[in-house]
C-alpha positions as CSV (number, residue, x, y, z in Angstrom):
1,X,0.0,0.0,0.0
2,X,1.6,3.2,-1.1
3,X,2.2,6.3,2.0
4,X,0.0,8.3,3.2
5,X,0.1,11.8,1.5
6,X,1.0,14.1,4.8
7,X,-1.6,16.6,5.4
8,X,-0.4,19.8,6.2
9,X,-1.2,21.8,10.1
10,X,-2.9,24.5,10.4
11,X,-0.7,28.0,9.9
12,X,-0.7,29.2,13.7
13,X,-0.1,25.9,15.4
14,X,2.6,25.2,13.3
15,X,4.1,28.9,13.8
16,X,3.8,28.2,17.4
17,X,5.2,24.7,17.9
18,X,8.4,26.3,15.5
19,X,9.4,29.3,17.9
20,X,9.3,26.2,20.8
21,X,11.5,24.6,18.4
22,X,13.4,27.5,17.9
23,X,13.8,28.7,22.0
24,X,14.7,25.7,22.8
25,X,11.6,24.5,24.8
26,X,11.8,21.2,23.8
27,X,9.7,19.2,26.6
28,X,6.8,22.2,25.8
29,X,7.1,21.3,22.2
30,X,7.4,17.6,23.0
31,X,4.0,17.9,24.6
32,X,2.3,20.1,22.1
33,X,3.6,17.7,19.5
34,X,1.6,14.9,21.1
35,X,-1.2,16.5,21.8
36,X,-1.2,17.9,18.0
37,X,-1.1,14.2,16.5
38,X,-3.9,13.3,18.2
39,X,-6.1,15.9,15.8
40,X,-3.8,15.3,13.0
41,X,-2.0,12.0,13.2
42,X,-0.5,12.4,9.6
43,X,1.1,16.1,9.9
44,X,4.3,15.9,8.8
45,X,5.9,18.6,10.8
46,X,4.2,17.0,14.0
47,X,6.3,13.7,13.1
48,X,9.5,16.3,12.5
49,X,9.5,18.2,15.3
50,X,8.7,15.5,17.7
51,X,11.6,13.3,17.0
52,X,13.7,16.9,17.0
53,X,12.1,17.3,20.7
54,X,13.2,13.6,21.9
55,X,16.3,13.7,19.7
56,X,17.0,16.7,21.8
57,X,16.5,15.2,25.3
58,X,18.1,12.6,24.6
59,X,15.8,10.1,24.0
60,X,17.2,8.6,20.8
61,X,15.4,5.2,20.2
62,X,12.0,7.4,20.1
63,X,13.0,10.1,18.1
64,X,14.4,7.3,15.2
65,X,10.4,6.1,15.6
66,X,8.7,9.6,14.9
67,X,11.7,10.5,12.4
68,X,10.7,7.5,10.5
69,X,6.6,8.1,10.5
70,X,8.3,11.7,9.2
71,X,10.1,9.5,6.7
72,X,7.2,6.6,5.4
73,X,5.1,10.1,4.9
74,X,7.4,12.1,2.8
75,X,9.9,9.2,1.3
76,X,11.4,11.6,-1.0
77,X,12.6,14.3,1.2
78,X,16.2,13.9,1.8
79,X,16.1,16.2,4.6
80,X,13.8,14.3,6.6
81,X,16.3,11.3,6.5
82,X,19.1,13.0,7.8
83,X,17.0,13.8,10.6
84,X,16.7,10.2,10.9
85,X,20.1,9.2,10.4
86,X,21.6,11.4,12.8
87,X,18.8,9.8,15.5
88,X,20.1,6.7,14.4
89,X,23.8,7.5,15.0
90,X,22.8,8.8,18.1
91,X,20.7,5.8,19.5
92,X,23.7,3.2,18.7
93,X,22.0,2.4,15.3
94,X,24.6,2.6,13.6
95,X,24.8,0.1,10.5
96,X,21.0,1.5,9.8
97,X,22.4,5.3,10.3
98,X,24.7,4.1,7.7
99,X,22.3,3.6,5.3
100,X,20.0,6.5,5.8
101,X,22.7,8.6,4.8
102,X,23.8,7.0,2.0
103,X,20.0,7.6,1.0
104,X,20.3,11.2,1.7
105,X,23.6,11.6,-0.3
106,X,22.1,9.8,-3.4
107,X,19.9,12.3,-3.5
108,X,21.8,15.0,-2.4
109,X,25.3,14.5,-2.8
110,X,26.5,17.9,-2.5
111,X,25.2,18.0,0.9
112,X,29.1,18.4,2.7
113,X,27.7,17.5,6.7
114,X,26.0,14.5,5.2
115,X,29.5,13.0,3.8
116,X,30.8,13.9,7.1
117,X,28.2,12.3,9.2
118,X,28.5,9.4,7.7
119,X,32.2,9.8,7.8
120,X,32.0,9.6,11.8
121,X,29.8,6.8,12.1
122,X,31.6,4.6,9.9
123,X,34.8,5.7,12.3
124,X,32.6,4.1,15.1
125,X,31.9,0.9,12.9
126,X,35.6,0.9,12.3
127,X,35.2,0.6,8.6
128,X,37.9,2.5,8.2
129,X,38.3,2.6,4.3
130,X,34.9,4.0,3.9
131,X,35.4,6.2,6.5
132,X,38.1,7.8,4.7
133,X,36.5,7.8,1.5
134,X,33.4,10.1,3.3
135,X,36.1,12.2,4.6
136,X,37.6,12.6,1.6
137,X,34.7,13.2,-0.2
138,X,33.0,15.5,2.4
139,X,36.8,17.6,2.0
140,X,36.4,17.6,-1.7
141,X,33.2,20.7,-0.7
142,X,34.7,21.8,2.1
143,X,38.7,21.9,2.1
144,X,39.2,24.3,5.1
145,X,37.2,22.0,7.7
146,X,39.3,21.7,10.6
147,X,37.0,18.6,12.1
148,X,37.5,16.7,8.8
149,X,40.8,17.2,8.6
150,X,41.3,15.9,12.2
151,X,38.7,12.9,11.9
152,X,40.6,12.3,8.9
153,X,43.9,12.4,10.7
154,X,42.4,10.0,13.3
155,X,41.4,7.1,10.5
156,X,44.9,7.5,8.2
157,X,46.4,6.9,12.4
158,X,44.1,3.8,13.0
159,X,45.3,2.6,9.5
160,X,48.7,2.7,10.3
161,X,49.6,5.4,7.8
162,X,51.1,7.9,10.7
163,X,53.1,10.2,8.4
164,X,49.2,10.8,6.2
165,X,47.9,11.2,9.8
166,X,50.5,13.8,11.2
167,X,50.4,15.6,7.8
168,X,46.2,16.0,8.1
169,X,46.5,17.1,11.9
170,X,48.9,19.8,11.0
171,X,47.1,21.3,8.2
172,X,44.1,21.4,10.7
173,X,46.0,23.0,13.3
174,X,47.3,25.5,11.0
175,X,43.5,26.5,10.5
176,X,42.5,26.4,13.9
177,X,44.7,25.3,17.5
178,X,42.6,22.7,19.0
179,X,43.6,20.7,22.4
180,X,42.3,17.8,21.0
181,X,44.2,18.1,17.6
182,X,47.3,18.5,19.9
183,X,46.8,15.6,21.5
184,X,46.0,13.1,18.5
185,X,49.2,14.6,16.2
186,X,51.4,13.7,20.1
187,X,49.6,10.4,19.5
188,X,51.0,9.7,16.5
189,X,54.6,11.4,16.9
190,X,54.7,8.9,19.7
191,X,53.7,5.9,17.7
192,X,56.7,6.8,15.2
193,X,59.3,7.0,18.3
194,X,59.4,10.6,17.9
195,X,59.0,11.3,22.0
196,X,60.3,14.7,22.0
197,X,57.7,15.8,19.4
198,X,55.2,14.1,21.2
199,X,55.9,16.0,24.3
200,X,55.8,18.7,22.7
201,X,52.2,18.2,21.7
202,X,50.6,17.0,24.5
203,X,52.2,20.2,26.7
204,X,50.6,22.2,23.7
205,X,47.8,20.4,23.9
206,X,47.5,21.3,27.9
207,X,48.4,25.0,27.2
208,X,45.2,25.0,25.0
209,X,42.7,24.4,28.4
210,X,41.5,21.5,27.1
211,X,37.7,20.2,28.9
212,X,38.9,18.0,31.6
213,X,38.4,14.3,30.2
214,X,40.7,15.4,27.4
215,X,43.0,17.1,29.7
216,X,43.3,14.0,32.1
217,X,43.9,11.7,29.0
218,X,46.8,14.5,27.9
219,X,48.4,14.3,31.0
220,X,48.5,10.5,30.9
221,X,49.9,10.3,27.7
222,X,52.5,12.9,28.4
223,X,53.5,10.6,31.7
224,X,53.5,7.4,29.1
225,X,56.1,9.4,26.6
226,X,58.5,10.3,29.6
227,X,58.2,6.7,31.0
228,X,59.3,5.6,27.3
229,X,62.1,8.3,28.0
230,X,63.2,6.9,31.1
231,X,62.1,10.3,32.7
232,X,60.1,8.4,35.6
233,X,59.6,11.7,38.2
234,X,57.9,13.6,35.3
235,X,56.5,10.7,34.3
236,X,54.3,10.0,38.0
237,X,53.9,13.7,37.7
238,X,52.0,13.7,34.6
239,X,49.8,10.7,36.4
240,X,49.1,12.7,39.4
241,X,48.0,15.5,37.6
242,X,45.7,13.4,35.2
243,X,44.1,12.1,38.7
244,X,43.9,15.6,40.2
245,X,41.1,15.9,37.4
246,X,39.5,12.5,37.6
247,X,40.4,10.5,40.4
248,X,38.7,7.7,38.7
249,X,41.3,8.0,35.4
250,X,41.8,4.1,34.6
251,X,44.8,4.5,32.6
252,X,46.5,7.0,35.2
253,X,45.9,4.5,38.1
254,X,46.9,1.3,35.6
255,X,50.2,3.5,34.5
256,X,50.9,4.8,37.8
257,X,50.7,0.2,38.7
258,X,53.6,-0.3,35.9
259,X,56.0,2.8,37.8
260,X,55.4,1.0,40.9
261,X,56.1,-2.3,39.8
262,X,58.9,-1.3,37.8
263,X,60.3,0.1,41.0
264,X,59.7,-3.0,42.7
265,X,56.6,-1.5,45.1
266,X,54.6,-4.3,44.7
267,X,52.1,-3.9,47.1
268,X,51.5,0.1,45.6
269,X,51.2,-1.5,42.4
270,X,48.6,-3.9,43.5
271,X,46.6,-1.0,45.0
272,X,47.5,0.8,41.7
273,X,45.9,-2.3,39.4
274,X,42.9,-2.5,41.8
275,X,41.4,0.8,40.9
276,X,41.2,-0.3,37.1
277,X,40.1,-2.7,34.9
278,X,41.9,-1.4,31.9
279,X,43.9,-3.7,29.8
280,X,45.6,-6.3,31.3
281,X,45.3,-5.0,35.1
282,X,43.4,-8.3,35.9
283,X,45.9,-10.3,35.1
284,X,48.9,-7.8,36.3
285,X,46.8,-8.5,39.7
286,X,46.8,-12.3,39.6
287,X,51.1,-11.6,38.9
288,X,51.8,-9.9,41.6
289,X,49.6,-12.0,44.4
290,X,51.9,-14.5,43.2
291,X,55.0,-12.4,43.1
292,X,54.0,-11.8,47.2
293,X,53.8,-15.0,47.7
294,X,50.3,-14.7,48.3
295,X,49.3,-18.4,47.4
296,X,45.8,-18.9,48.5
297,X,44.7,-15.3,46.7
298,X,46.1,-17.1,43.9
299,X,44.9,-19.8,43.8
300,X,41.5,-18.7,44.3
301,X,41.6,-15.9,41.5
302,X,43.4,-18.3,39.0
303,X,40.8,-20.7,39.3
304,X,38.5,-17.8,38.7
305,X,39.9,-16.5,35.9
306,X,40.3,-19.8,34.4
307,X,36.7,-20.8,35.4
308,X,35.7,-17.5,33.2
309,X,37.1,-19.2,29.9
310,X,38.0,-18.8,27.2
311,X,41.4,-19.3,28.2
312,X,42.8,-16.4,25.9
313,X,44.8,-14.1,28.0
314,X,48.8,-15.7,27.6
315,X,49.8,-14.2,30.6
316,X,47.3,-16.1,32.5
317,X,48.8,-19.5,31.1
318,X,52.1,-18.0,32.2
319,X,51.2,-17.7,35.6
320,X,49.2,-21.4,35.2
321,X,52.1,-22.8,33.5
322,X,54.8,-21.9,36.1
323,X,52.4,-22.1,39.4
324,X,51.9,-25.7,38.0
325,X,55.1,-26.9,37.3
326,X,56.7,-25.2,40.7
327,X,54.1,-27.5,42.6
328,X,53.7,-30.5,40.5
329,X,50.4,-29.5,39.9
330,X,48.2,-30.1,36.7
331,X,48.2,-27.1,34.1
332,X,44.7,-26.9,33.9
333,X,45.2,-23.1,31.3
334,X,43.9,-24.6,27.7
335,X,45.5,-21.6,26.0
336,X,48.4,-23.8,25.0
337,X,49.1,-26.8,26.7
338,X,52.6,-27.2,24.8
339,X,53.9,-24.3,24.0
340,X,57.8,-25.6,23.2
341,X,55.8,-27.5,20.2
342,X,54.4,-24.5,18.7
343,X,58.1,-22.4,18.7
344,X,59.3,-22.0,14.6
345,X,62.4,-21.8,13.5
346,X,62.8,-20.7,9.9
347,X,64.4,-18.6,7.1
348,X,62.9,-15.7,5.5
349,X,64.0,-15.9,2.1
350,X,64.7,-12.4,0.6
351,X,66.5,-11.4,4.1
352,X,68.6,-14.4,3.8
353,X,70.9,-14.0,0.9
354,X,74.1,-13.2,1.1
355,X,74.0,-9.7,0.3
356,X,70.3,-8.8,0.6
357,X,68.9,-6.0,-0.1
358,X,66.6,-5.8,2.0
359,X,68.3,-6.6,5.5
360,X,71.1,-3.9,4.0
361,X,67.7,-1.9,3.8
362,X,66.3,-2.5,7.6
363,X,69.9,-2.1,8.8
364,X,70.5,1.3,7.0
365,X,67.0,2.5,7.9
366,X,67.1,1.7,11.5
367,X,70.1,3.7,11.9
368,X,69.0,6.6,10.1
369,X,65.4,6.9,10.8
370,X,64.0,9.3,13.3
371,X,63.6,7.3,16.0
372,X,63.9,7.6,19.9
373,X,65.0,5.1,22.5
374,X,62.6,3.2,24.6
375,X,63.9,2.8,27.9
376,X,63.2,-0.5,29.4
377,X,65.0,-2.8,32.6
378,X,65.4,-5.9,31.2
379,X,67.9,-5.0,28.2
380,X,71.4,-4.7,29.5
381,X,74.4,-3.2,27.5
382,X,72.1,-2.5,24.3
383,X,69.4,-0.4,22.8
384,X,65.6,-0.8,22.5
385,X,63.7,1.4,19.3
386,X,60.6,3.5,20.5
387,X,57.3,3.4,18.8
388,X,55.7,0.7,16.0
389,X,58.2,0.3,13.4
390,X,55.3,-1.3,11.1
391,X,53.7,2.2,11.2
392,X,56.8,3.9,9.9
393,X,57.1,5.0,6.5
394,X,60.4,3.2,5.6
395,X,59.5,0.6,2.8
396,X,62.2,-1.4,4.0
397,X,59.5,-2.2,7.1
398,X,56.5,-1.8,5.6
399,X,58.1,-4.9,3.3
400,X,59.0,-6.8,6.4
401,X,55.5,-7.0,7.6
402,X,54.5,-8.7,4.5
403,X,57.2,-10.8,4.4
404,X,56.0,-11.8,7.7
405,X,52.3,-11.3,7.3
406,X,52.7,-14.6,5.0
407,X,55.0,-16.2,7.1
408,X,52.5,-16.1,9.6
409,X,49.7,-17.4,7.5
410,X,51.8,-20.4,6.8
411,X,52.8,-21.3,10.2
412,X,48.5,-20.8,11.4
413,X,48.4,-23.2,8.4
414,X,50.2,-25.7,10.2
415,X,49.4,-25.4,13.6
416,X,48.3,-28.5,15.9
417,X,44.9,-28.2,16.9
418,X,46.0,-30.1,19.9
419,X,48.2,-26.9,20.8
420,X,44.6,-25.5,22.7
421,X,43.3,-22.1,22.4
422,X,46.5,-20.7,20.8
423,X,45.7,-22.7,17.4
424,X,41.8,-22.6,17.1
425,X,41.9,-19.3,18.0
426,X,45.0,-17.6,15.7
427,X,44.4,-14.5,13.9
428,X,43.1,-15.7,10.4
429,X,44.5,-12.3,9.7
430,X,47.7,-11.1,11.1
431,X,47.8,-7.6,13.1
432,X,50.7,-6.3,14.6
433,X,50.6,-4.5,18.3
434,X,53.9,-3.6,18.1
435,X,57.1,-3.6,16.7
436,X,60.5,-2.6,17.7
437,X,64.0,-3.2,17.1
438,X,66.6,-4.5,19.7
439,X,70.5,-3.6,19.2
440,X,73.0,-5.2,21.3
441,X,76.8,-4.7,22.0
442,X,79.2,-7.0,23.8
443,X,77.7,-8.5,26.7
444,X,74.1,-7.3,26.1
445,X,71.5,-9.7,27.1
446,X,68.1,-9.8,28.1
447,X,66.4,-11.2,31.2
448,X,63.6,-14.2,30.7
449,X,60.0,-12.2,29.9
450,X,57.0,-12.4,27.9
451,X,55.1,-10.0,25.7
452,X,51.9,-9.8,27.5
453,X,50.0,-7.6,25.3
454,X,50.6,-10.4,22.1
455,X,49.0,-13.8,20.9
456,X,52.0,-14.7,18.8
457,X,55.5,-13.1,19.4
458,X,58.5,-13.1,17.0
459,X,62.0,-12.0,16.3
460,X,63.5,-11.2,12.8
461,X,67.0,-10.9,12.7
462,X,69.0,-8.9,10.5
463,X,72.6,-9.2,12.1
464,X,74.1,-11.8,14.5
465,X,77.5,-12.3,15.9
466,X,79.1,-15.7,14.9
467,X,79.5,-17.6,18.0
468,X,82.5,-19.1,19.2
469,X,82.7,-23.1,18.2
470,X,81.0,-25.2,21.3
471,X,79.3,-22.0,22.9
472,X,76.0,-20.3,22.4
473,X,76.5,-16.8,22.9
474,X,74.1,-14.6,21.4
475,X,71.4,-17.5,21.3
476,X,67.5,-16.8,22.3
477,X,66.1,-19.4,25.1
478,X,62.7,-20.1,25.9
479,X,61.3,-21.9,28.6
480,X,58.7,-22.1,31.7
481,X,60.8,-19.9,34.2
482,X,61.3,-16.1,34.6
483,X,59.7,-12.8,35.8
484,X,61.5,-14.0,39.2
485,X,58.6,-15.5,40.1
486,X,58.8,-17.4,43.3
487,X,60.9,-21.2,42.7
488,X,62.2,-23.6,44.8
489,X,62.6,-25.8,41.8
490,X,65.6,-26.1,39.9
491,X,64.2,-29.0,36.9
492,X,62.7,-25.8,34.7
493,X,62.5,-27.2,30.9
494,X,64.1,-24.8,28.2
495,X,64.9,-25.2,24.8
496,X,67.7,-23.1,23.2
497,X,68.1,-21.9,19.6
498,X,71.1,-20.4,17.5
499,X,69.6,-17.4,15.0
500,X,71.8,-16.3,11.9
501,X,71.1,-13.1,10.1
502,X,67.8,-14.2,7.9
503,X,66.3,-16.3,10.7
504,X,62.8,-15.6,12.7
505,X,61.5,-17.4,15.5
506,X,58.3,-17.7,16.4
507,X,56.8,-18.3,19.8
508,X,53.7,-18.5,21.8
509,X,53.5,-14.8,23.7
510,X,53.1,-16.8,27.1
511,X,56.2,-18.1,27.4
512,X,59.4,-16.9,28.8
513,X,62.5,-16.1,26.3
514,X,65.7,-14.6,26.8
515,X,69.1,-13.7,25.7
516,X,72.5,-15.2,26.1
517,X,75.3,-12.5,26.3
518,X,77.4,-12.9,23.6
519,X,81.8,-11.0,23.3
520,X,82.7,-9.2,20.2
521,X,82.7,-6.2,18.3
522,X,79.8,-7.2,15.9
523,X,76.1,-6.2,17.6
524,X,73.5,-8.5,17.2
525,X,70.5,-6.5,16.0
526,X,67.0,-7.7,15.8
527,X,63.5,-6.9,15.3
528,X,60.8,-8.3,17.4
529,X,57.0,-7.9,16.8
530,X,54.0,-8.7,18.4
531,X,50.7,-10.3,16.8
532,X,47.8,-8.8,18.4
533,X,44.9,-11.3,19.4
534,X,42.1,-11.9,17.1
């Protein structure tokens, strides 16, 4: 049955319900609205400026119902179904937002907020491609937009293509200084190791009186770049200050937990991870009852967190793993019950030749790209690269991640099922969380750790001193034991490999590896990576 045609109101009502519209009075003109459909239940502007009224206060779900009777009255009317995709967005309707704009822009493609809406709620799906594309398209009317330009900033970051990003948020500040701008472009400078830069930003960001949430999210991301700078005093005070604003600020109480525990104030950094659920605090919890010898508190949140399934978190199996093994319990973690059977050792093919290119390309670019040091404990007598080297814009890296992007493919290929969670659960398609290189000198090592934040970790290396005949200096062991997690034991299984320059390794991210020191005058330089669950 074809639509009603809409009848139109009566001059001075509708004259009077628009001025309500237009001071503001939206519960008055939500009331006069109802009590105007009653008489004439197939007014369009009734149907319009009630879902404007609820739209208004917030009540989203019912302002998409009368912006759709608006809608089924006057199909045609483009303007009527941007009213009802921006009700959509709002409610969490999101996919059907989606499409309501798409409806408006086929029929009114030069209508710039409608490319931009759309834009934004395709961010939120993340379908990032099309986001960009609405961006694009919404910067193709409007080129000076400073929001555009900084949404657009924010999808070319998520994509990985940081030098795009920084590029867009810096011809949006050059329109207009915004705090939040500020703070995205210190995002990114960070991601690319550039920590001065990034400090930079985020203090510009501050001097810009950013609303509070952004401030407190500012100051915690300033502290994060001095901790990656080794500057810990600054670093707590940029945490204090975020929770000066919000005393509730997750990710100042979980950074101010990783200070604490890196300073070996265990019980502070067990309050510290008790204010938050952010990340991995949960499991940085269960660590550090152990770490206190806190065995029953254990115990009973192990068998908790285990109880909870799905068995994903690596760290958890760490914990299960070693707990287990000290007391000659069953490992009853299904995440992977044997994780020396799922370590790789193999050859990437265009890094091993003799004289590669591409190693000679990694090697040159890592020493001449613009990258900071991270500081970190564990690496003695050698340096650790700051930020995601996969976001870079080197093609030497952006090649290695290919390379290994299939590598990786082939190894899920051949995966166990028997290995547990860790094999029916791989990433079908491979995402890095991080990525970093690792150069050492004579007698640099590092202490047995995991990657907690990865599903798979990995090690490419580009340069490794030849060892001396009998000896296994410079090798990478793996095994059950580290952390310094309590032991009485001294039966802890490891298995020991020898890289040369074109090898990678990769291991399960739950269990411990380490470095042998190795003499000589050649450094052994690596990168290591990170494959972000699924």
């Amino acid at each position: 049955m074809p639509p009603r045609a809409p009848v139109p109101l009566p001059s001075p009502l509708a004259q009077d319900l628009i001025a309500l519209a237009q001071a503001g009075r939206w519960p008055q003109l939500e009331a006069q609205a109802r009590k105007a459909l009653g008489k004439h239940p197939e007014a369009l502007l009734l149907h319009n400026l009630l879902g404007s009224a609820l739209n208004e206060q917030g009540r989203h779900a019912a302002a998409v119902h009368s912006f759709q009777r608006a809608v089924q009255l006057a199909p045609q009317a483009p303007e009527l179904r941007f009213n009802l995709a921006v009700a959509q967005a709002a409610a969490g309707q999101l996919a059907e937002a989606v499409a309501s704009y798409r409806a408006v822009l086929a029929a009114r493609p030069e209508l710039t907020v409608a490319h931009y809406n759309l834009g934004t709620t395709l961010q939120r799906l993340g379908r990032l491609e099309e986001a960009e594309a609405a961006f694009r398209a919404a910067l193709v009317q409007a080129p000076e937009a400073v929001e555009t330009l900084g949404n657009l900033g924010a999808v070319l970051q998520a994509r990985g293509r940081l030098d795009e990003a920084i590029e867009h948020y810096r011809e949006a500040l050059r329109r207009r200084e915004l705090p939040r701008l500020r703070h995205n472009l210190g995002t990114a400078l960070r991601s690319q190791g550039r920590l001065d830069e990034a400090v930079e930003a985020f203090e510009a960001a501050l001097r810009g009186a950013p609303e509070p949430a952004l401030a407190a999210d500012t100051h915690t991301r300033l502290g994060e770049t001095r901790w990656d700078q080794g500057r810990v005093d600054e670093a707590v005070a940029a945490y204090r200050a975020a929770l000066a604003i919000d005393p509730a600020h997750a990710a100042a109480h979980y950074a101010l937990g990783v200070v604490a525990f890196d300073g070996g104030q265990l019980d502070a950094a067990l309050a510290c991870f008790e204010q938050t659920s952010l990340h991995d605090a949960a499991q940085r919890r269960l660590d550090l009852l152990y770490r206190l010898g806190r065995r029953e508190a254990f115990r009973t949140q192990l068998a908790q967190q285990l109880a909870a399934g799905p068995h994903r978190a690596p760290w958890v199996a760490t914990l299960s793993a070693h707990h287990a093994h000290e007391h000659g319990l069953p490992d009853a973690c299904g995440f992977c019950p044997e994780p020396f059977r799922a370590l790789h050792h193999g050859r990437l093919a265009p890094l091993a030749e003799a004289d590669s290119p591409l190693r000679a390309a990694l090697l040159r670019d890592l020493r001449e790209a613009r990258m900071a040091e991270r500081k970190q404990g564990r690496l003695h007598h050698g340096v650790q690269s700051a930020g995601h080297l996969f976001k870079r814009p080197e093609a030497s890296f952006r090649t290695l991640a290919e390379l290994l992007r299939g590598a990786l493919q082939a190894y899920r290929a051949g995966l166990d099922p028997a290995l547990g969670v860790y094999a029916r659960d791989f990433p079908a398609e491979p995402v890095f969380s991080g990525a970093w290189s690792v150069a050492m000198r004579r007698g640099g090592h590092l202490s047995a750790h995991i990657h907690e934040e990865g599903w798979l970790s990995g090690v490419v290396y580009l340069q490794v001193p030849e060892p001396p005949p009998g000896r296994q200096d410079g090798a990478i062991a793996f095994g059950l034991d580290g952390n310094g997690y309590p032991r009485q034991r001294a039966d802890w299984p490891e298995t020991v490999l020898q890289p040369r320059a074109g090898d990678v390794v990769f291991f399960p991210s739950s269990l411990f590896h380490r470095t042998l020191p190795f003499d000589g005058e050649v450094e052994r330089i690596c990168i290591a990576f990170d494959l972000a669950p699924a």
